[in-house]
C-alpha atoms as one frame of an Amber mdcrd trajectory, in Angstrom:
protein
  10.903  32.548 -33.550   7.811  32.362 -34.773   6.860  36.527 -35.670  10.445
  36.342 -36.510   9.627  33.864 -39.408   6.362  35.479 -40.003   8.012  38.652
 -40.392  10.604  37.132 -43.303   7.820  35.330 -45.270   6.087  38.438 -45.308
   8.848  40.667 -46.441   9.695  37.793 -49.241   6.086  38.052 -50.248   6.196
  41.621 -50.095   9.577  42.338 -52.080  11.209  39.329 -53.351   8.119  37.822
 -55.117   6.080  40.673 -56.990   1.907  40.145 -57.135   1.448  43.404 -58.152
  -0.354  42.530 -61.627  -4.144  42.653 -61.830  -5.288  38.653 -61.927  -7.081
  37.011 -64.413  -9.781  37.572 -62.676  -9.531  41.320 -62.565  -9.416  41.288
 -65.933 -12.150  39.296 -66.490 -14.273  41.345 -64.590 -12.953  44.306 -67.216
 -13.961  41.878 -70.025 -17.696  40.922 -68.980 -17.904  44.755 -68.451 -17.574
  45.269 -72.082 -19.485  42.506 -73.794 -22.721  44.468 -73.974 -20.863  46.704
 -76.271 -19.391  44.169 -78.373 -21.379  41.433 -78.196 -24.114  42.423 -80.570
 -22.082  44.715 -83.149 -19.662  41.169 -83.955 -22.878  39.058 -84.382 -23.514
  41.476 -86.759 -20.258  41.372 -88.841 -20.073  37.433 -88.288 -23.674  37.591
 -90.358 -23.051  40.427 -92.938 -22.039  38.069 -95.708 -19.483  41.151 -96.043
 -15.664  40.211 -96.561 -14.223  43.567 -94.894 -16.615  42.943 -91.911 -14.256
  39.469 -90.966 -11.110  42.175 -90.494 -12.779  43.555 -87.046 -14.609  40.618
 -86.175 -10.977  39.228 -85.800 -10.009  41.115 -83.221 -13.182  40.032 -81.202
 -12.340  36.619 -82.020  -8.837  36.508 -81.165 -10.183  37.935 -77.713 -12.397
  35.398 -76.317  -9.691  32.533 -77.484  -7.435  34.525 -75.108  -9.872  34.568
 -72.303 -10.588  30.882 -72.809  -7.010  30.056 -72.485  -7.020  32.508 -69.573
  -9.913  30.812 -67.566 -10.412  27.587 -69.368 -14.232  28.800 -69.410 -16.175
  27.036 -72.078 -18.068  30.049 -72.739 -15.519  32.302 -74.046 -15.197  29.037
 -76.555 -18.459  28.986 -77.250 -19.084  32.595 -78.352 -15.841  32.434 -80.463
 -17.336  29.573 -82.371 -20.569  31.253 -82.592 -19.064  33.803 -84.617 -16.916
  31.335 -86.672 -20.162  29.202 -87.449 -21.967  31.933 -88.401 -19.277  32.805
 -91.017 -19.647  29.540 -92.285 -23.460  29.683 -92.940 -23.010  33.083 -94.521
 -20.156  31.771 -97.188 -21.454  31.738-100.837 -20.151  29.960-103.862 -17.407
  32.334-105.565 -19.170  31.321-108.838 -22.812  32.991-107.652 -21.368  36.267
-106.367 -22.637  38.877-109.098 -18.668  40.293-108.845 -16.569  37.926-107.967
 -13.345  37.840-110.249 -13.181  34.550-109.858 -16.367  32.492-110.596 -15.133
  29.155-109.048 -16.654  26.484-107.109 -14.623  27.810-103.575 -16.764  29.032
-100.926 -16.457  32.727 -99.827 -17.491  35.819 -99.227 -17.422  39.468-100.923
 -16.357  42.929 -99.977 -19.354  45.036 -99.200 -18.209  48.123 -96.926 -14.373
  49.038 -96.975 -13.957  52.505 -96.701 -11.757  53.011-100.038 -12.980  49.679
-102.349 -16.407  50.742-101.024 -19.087  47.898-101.920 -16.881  46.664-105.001
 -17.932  42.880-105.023 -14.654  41.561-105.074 -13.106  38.913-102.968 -10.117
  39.390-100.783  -7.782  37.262 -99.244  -6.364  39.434 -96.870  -9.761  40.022
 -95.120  -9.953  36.620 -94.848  -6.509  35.513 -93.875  -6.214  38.278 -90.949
  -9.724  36.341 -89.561  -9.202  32.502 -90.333  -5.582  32.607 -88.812  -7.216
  33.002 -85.375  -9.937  30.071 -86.325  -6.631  28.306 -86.979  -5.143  29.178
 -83.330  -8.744  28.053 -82.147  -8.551  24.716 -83.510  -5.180  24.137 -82.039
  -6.110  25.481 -78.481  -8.898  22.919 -79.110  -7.222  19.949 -79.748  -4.692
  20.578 -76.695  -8.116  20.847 -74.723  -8.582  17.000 -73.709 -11.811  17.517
 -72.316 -12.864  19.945 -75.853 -10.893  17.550 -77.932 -13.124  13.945 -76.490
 -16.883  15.948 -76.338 -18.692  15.028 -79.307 -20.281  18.195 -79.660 -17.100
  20.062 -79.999 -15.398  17.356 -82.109 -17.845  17.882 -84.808 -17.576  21.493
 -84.644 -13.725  21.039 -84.867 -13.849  18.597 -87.723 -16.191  20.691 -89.685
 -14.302  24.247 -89.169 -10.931  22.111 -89.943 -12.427  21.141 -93.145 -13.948
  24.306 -94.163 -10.690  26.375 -93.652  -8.260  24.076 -95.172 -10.452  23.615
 -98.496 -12.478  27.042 -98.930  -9.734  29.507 -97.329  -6.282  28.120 -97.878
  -6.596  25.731-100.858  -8.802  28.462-102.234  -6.112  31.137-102.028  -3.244
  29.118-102.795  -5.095  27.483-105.905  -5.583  30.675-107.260  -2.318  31.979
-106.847   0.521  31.510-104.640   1.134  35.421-104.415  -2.143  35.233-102.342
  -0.134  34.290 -99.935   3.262  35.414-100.002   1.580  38.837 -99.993   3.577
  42.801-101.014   3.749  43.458 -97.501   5.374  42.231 -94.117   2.211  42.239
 -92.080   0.113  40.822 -95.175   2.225  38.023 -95.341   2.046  37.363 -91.561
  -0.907  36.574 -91.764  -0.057  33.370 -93.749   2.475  32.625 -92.350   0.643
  32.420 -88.744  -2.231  30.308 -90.361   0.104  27.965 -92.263   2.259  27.303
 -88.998  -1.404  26.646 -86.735  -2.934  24.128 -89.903   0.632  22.605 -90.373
   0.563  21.742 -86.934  -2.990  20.517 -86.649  -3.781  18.815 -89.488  -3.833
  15.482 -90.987  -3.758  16.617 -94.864  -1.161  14.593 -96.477  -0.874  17.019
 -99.419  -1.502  20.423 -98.027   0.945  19.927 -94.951   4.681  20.314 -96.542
   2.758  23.244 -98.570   2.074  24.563 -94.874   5.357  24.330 -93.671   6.917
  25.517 -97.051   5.378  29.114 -96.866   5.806  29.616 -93.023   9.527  28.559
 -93.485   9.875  30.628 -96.331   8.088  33.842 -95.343  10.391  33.709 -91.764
  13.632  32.648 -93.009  13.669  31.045 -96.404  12.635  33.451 -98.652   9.506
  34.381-100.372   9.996  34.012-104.349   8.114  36.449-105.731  10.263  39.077
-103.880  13.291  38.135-104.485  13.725  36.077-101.063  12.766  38.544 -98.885
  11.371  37.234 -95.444  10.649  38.999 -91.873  14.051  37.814 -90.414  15.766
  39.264 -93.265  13.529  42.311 -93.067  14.847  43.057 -89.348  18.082  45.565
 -88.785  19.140  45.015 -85.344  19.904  48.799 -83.757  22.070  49.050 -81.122
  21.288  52.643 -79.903  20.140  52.068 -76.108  18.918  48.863 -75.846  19.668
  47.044 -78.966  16.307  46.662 -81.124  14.919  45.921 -84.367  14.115  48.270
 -87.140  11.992  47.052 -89.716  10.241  47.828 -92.896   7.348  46.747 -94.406
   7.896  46.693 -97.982   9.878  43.744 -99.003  13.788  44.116 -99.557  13.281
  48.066 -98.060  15.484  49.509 -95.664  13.765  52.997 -95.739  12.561  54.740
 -92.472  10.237  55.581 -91.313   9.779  51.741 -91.455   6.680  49.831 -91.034
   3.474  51.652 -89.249   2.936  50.409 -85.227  -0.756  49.528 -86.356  -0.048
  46.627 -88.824   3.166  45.764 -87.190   0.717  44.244 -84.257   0.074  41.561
 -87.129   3.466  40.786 -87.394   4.001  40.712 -83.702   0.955  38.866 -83.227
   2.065  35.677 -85.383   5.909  35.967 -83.920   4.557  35.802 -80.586   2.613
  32.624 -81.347   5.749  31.030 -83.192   8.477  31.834 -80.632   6.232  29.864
 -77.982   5.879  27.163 -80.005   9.835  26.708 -80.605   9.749  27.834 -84.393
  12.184  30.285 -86.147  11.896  33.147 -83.390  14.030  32.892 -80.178  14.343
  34.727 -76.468  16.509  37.381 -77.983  14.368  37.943 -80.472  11.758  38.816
 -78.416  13.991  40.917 -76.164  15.229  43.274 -79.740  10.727  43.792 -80.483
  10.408  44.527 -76.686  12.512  46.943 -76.807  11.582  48.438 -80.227   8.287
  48.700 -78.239   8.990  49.821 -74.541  11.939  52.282 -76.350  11.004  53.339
 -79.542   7.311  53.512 -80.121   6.462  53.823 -76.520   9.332  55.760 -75.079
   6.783  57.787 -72.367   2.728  57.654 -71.734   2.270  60.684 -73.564   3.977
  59.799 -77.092   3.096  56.922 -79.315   4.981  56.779 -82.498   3.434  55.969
 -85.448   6.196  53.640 -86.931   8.861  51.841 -85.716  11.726  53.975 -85.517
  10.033  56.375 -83.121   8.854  58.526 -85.538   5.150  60.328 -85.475   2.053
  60.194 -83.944  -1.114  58.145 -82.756   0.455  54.423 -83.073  -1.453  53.365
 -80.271  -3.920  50.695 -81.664  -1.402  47.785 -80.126  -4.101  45.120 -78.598
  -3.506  43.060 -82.028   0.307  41.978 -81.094   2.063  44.314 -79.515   0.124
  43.968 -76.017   0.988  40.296 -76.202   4.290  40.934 -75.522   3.085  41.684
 -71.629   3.088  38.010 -70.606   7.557  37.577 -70.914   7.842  40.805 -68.560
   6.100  41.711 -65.749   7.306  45.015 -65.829   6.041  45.770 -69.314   2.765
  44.072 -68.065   2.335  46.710 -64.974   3.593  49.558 -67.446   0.202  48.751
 -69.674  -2.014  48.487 -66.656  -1.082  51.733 -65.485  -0.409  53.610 -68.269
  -2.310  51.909 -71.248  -5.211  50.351 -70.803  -7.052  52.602 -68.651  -7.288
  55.134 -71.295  -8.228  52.378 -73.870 -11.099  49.603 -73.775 -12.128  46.652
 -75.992 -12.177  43.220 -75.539  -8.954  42.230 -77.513  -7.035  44.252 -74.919
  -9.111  42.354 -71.711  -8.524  38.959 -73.448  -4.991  39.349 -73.891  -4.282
  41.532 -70.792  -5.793  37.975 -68.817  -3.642  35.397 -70.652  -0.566  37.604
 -70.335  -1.429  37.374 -66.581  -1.987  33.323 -66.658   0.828  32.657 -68.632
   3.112  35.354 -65.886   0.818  33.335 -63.447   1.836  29.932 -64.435   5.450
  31.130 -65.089   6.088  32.399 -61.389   4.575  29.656 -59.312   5.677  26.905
 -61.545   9.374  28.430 -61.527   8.901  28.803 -58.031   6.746  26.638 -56.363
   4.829  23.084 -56.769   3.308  22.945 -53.659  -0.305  24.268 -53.607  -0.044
  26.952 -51.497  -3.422  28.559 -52.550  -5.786  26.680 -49.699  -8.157  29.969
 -49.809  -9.463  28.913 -53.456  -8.247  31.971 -55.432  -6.822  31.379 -58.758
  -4.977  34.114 -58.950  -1.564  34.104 -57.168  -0.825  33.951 -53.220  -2.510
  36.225 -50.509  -2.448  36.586 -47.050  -5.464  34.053 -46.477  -3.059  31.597
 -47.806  -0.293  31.995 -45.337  -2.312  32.415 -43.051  -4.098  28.800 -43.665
  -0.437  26.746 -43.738   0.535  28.467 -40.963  -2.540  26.480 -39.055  -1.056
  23.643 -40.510   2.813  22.817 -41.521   2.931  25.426 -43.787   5.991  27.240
 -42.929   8.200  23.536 -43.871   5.772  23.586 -47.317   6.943  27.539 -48.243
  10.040  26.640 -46.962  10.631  23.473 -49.825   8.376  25.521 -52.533  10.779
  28.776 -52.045  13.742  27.196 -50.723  17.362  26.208 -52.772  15.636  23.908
 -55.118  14.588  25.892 -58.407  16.653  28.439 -56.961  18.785  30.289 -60.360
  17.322  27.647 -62.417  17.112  28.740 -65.798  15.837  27.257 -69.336  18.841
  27.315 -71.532  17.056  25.027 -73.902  13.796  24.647 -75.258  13.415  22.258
 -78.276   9.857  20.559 -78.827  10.890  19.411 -82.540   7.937  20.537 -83.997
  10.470  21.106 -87.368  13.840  20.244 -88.860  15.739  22.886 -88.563  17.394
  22.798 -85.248  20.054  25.713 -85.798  17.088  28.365 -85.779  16.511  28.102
 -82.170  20.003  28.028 -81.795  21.587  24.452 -82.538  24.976  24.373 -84.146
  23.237  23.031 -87.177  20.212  21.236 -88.669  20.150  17.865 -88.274  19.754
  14.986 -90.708  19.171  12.472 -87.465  15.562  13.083 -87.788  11.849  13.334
 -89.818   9.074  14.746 -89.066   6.037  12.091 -88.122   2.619  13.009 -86.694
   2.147  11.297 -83.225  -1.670  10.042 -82.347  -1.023  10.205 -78.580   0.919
  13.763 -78.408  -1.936  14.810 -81.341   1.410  16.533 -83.606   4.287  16.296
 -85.286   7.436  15.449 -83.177  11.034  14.525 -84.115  11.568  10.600 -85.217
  15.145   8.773 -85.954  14.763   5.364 -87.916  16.935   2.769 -87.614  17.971
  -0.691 -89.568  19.080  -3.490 -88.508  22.816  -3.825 -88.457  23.680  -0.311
 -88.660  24.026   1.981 -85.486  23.586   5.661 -87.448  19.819   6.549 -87.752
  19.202   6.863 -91.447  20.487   9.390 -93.366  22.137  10.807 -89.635  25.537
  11.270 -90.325  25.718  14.357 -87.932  23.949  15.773 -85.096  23.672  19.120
 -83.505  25.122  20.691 -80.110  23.884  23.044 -77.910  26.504  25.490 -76.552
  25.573  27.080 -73.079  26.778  30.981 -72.490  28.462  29.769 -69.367  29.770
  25.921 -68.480  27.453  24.464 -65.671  28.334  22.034 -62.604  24.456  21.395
 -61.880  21.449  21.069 -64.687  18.143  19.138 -64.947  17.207  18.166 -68.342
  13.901  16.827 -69.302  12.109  15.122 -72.629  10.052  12.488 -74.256  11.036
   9.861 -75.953   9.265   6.553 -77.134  10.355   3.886 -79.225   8.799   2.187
 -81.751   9.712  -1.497 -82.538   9.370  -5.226 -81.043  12.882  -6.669 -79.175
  14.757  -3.326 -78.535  14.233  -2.469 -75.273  16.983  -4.007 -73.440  19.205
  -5.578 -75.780  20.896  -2.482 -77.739  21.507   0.921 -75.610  19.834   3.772
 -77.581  21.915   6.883 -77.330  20.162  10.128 -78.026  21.227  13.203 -75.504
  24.062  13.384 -74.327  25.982  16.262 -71.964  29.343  17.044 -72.818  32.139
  18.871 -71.099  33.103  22.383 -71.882  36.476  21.782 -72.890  35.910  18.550
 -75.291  36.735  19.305 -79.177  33.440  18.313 -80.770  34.952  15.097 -81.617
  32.065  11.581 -81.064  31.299  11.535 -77.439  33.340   8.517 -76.628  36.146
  10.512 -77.119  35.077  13.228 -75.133  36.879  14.349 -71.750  33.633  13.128
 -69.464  30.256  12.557 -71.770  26.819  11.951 -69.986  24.674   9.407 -71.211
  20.887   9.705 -70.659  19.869   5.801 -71.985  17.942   2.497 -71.417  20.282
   0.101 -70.494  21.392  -3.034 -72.472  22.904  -4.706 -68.940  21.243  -8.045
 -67.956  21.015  -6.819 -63.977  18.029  -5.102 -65.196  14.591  -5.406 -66.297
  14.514  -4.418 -70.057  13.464  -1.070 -70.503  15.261   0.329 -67.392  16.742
   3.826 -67.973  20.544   4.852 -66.349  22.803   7.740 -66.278  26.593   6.514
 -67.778  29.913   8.816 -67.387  32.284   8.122 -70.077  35.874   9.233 -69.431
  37.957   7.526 -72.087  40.348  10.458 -73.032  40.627  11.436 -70.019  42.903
   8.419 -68.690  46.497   9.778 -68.915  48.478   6.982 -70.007  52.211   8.994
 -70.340  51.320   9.635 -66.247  50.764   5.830 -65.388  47.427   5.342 -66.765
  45.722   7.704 -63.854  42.075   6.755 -63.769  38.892   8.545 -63.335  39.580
   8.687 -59.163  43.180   9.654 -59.892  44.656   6.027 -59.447  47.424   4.479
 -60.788  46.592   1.077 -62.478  48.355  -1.613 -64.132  46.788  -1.736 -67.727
  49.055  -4.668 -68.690  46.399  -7.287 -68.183  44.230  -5.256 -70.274  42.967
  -3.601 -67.577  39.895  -1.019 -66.911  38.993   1.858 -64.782  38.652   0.627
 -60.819  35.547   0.377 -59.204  36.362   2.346 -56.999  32.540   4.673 -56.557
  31.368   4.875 -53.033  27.663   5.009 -53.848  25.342   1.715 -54.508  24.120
   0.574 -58.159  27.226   2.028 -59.904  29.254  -0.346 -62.858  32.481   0.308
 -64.292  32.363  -0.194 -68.596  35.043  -0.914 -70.350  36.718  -2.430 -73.611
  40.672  -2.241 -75.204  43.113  -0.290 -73.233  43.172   3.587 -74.117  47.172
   3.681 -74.117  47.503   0.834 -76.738  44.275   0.878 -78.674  43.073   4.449
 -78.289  40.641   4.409 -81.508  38.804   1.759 -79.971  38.909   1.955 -76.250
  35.769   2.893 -73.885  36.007   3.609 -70.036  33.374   5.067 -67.659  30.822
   4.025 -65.358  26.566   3.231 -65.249  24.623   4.330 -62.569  21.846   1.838
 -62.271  18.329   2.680 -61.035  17.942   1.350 -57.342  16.644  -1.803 -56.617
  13.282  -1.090 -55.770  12.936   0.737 -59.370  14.017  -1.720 -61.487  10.764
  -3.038 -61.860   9.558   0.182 -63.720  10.521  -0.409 -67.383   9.203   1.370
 -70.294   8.028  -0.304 -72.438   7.574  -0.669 -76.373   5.272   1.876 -78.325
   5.005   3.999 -75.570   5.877   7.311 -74.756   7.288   8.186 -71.452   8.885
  11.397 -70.122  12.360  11.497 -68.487  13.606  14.065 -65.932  17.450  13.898
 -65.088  19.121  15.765 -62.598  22.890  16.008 -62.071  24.922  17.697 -59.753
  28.979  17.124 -60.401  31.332  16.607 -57.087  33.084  18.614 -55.493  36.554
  17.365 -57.037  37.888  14.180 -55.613  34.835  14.298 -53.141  32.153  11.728
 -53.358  29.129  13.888 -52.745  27.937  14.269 -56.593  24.233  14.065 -56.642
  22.098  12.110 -59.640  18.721  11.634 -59.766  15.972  10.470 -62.442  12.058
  10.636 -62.671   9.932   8.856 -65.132   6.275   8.891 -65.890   4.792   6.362
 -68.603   2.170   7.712 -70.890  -0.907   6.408 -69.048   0.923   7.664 -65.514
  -0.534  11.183 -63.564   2.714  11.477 -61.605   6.421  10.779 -61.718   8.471
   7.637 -60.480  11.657   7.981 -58.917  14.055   5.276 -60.366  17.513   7.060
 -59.223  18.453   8.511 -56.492  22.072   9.134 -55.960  24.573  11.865 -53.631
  27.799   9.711 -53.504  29.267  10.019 -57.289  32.664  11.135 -57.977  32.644
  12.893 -61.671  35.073  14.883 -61.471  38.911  13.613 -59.467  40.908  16.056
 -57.813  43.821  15.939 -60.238  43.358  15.905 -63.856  39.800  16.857 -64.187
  38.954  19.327 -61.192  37.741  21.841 -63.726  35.707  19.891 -65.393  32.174
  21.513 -66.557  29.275  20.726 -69.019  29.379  23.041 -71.767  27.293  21.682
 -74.401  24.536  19.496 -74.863  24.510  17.223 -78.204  21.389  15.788 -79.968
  22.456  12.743 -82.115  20.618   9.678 -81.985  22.866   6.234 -81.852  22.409
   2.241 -81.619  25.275   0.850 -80.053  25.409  -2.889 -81.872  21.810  -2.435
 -83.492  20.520  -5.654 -84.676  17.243  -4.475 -85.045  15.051  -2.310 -87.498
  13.034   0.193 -85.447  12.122   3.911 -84.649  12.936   6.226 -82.244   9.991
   9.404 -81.270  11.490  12.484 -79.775   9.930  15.583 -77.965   9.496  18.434
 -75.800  13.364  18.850 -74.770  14.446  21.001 -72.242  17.603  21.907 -70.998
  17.952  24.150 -67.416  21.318  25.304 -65.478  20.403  24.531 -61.526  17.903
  22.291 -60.145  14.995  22.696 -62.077  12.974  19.711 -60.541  10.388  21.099
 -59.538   9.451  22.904 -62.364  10.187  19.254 -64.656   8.223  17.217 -62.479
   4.694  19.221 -62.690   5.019  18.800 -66.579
């Protein structure tokens, strides 16, 4: 039985779970290999004093930021800020530069070598921009760096850079002009756009960050006004030849082939790349249309790479600025540039982003798969023999068995919502949302989504709406997971605080209490419970059927005439019936469902006031008029490494066997609510996410 398992492990390692990429450390090894070459020619451009010098030192920059947030190796840090220093020390004052056309008091630097302006004097801001938006990225990989962040040393470094870029290159540029920025050209403008979205994120300037989120909004969506509101998503035609893809040209408000050229389209790739992962403006599909435009179109075989974007001419194969990045959301794509790229092409920027493609696959495949540590050899780098062989020794085959088994299994993210911005309906929302502001969180160290409240009123402030989610296909099982933290004195406990809440496929988008089976994901105001103490509620209120003899929730007849409510009539411990009014006689008013209450050996695990804490619910509906529906919920407070376990349910009865058999979640809504607010306080809200399946294991390493 053993060489039987053996034998199936193997062939799952072999076929079903691919390890085929080179490892981080492979491509590391590629990287070190090449510094001798590089190394001394960018210490050179970093200390030129030369403006055009800071467009290739980018690359080189951009590269060891990659490999530092491929091997979390301070010295890939260092040498990145080696260069940036350097630029620093080399900046002038735009007033003592013999050419300059603007004689101001800005720091800068002037254009000494480009191969057409030759040594013309003059300053530039796209040599600049296409440089400092990778400083930017640096300072924001630094500040998500805890143990960066808290040394001194690299503190001052990232105070001082923060300082230098936000006064002498973007209040610089954007005092002289705000066509500086929204620049003639797609990729030009990119390059803005990426550095306002990285400072907007990071920084802590009052009056420079709505001016930060104004141009990246504007140059994705909104419209840039000097050309007549042109902006890269209205740039894109979608092509549905083959696979469908996008078509796009660079000149503003153009729809003229050949389109824009593969080289400078990197730059747009490179900042989409960045803003899709951080949940703004560009979504999955998006991603999907430009890896296809790239795989298809500009790519279509090893030996042809087109030089612009509808497949048209020759040599566009300079692609480690954006293009390559798009390795780490396929592995296939990934392989295809091992094999058929990058062997015939070498610099750093390719190594660097070759190696966080991999981590980021890396991270992607065991976390979606696995938690268990199933690397007891050491490596770093995905699973090998050594480490079967190792849990063998030990009870390894019950550990692969949990990692790999049904849990996680056709789990997928369905929503991913950090609210790092406003506008919900650009990553896919039925609408943006007046429920929430923007406020910059200490702790999380950025801005996250934040509902105020006033006493006496249950609406956040200005929320008259919120916004739903609608999922492809209605589910019967999904984990959710998010922050929350609320900001206040006596709230905790004495007002529920609605906020997410699941809703069933067939419900009409009316408020959730009238929905057809709504799930509530709340503290709870009951006084069995320590304040603080989160539930999961079921609200069935429409669903009673009064013309059939008021049939319940279980499909029971009941005798409303005393003013009666549902039965409790749940099989599994810790659950409440809720109720108020009869549904048959006061239908505008009526509520009827059912609280699952953490177990008693939780309840002493509130959350508390000013603190952030991150939930994960699961939820499995029954099979109908069978108690066997599953609920479960993990919390970890702020300070906490791991996750609590406060619920833990598999005898709930969601769905009866009559009325609502069918019933499945098809939505998800966002739209915060005090039920009888008495109280003046806020609400914090971040980092939502949404799967299909049981996703628990992939929540509970967050």
């Amino acid at each position: 039985m053993y060489k039987i398992w053996l034998v199936l492990l193997l062939v799952f390692f072999t076929i079903g779970t691919s390890f085929s990429e080179m490892s981080v450390q492979e491509w590391e090894d590629l990287f070190i290999t090449q510094t001798d070459v590089e190394y001394f020619l960018n210490e050179e451009r970093s200390l030129s004093s030369d403006s055009w010098q800071q467009y290739s030192l980018s690359r080189n920059i951009d590269a060891h930021i990659a490999m530092f947030r491929a091997t979390e190796k301070l010295e890939y840090l260092d040498r990145a800020l080696f260069y940036i220093n350097n630029l620093m020390e080399t900046a002038a004052v735009s007033s003592s530069l013999p050419r300059s056309q603007f004689k101001d008091a800005y720091l800068g630097w002037a254009n000494h070598s480009h191969p057409e302006l030759g040594d013309d004097g003059r300053e530039y801001p796209l040599f600049e921009s296409i440089c400092w938006k990778y400083v930017a990225h640096l300072l924001r990989v630094m500040k998500k760096a805890p143990d960066v962040y808290n040394d001194a040393d690299y503190k001052e470094q990232y105070d001082r850079i923060l300082l230098f870029l936000e006064k002498h290159i973007y209040e610089k540029w954007h005092t002289r002009g705000v066509a500086n920025l929204y620049r003639s050209r797609t990729h030009m403008a990119s390059h803005w756009a990426y550095l306002s979205l990285e400072l907007w994120i990071i920084t802590e300037n009052s009056k420079y960050k709505p001016i930060y989120k104004e141009i990246f909004e504007n140059i994705n969506s909104g419209g840039l006004p000097n050309y007549e509101g042109a902006s890269l998503r209205s740039q894109l035609i979608t092509v549905e030849d083959g696979n469908p893809h996008y078509f796009w040209a660079s000149v503003w408000n153009s729809t003229e082939r050949p389109g824009q050229d593969t080289a400078h389209g990197n730059n747009v790739l490179a900042y989409i790349v960045e803003a899709h992962d951080l949940g703004i403006e560009w979504t999955d599909q998006d991603i999907s249309y430009f890896k296809n435009t790239f795989n298809d179109i500009i790519w279509p075989d090893s030996d042809h790479w087109a030089r612009y974007v509808d497949g048209s001419g020759d040599g566009g194969h300079f692609i480690s600025d954006g293009f390559l990045k798009l390795g780490r959301y396929d592995k296939n794509l990934q392989e295809r540039l091992e094999t058929s790229y990058i062997p015939t092409h070498k610099n750093l920027q390719i190594y660097g982003n070759a190696a966080l493609n991999a981590k980021i696959m890396q991270e992607t495949t065991f976390t979606t798969s696995c938690s268990a540590d199933i690397e007891p050899d050491g490596d770093v780098d995905g699973a090998d023999l050594s480490d079967f062989a190792a849990y063998f020794d030990s009870d390894g085959l019950a550990e692969f068995a949990g990692a790999y088994g049904s849990e996680n299994a056709g789990s997928a993210l369905l929503i991913d919502e950090p609210f790092l911005d406003l506008d919900l309906k650009a990553r896919g929302w039925s609408r943006p949302t007046s429920c929430i502001t923007m406020a910059y969180d200490q702790h999380l160290g950025r801005d996250v989504g934040q509902s105020e409240f006033v006493a006496e009123k249950s609406r956040a402030v200005s929320g008259a709406m919120g916004a739903y989610f609608y999922f492809p296909e209605a589910l019967d099982e999904f984990t959710v997971i998010f922050k929350e933290k609320v900001i206040g004195s006596d709230v905790l406990g004495n007002q529920i605080i609605h906020g997410m809440y699941a809703l069933p496929e067939s419900d009409d988008g009316t408020l959730p209490q009238r929905s057809r089976g709504t799930l509530y994901f709340d503290p709870s105001k009951s006084q069995d419970l320590e304040p603080g103490s989160w539930v999961l509620a079921f609200q069935d209120t429409v669903s009673m059927s009064c013309p059939e003899g008021n049939i319940d929730l279980y499909g029971v007849s009941e005798d409303r005439s005393v003013g009666g409510c549902q039965q409790d009539y749940q099989q599994q411990e810790r659950v409440r019936r809720f109720c108020s009014s009869d549904y048959c006689q006061d239908p505008e008013h009526a509520q009827s469902g059912w609280t699952l209450f953490p177990t008693t050996n939780a309840v002493e695990y509130p959350i508390e006031h000013n603190e952030w804490a991150t939930f994960v619910y699961y939820v499995k509906l029954n099979t109908p008029g069978k108690f066997d529906g599953i609920a479960t919920l993990h919390v970890k407070r702020e300070d906490d490494s791991t996750f609590t376990q406060t619920i833990n349910a598999d005898k709930l009865m969601f769905r009866a066997a009559g009325w609502n058999k069918n019933l499945k979640i098809g939505k998800f809504l966002f739209g915060p609510f005090a039920s009888a607010n008495i109280y003046t306080f806020k609400v914090r809200w971040a980092d939502l996410k949404f799967y299909s399946g049981d996703a628990r294991k992939i929540c509970l390493q967050q």
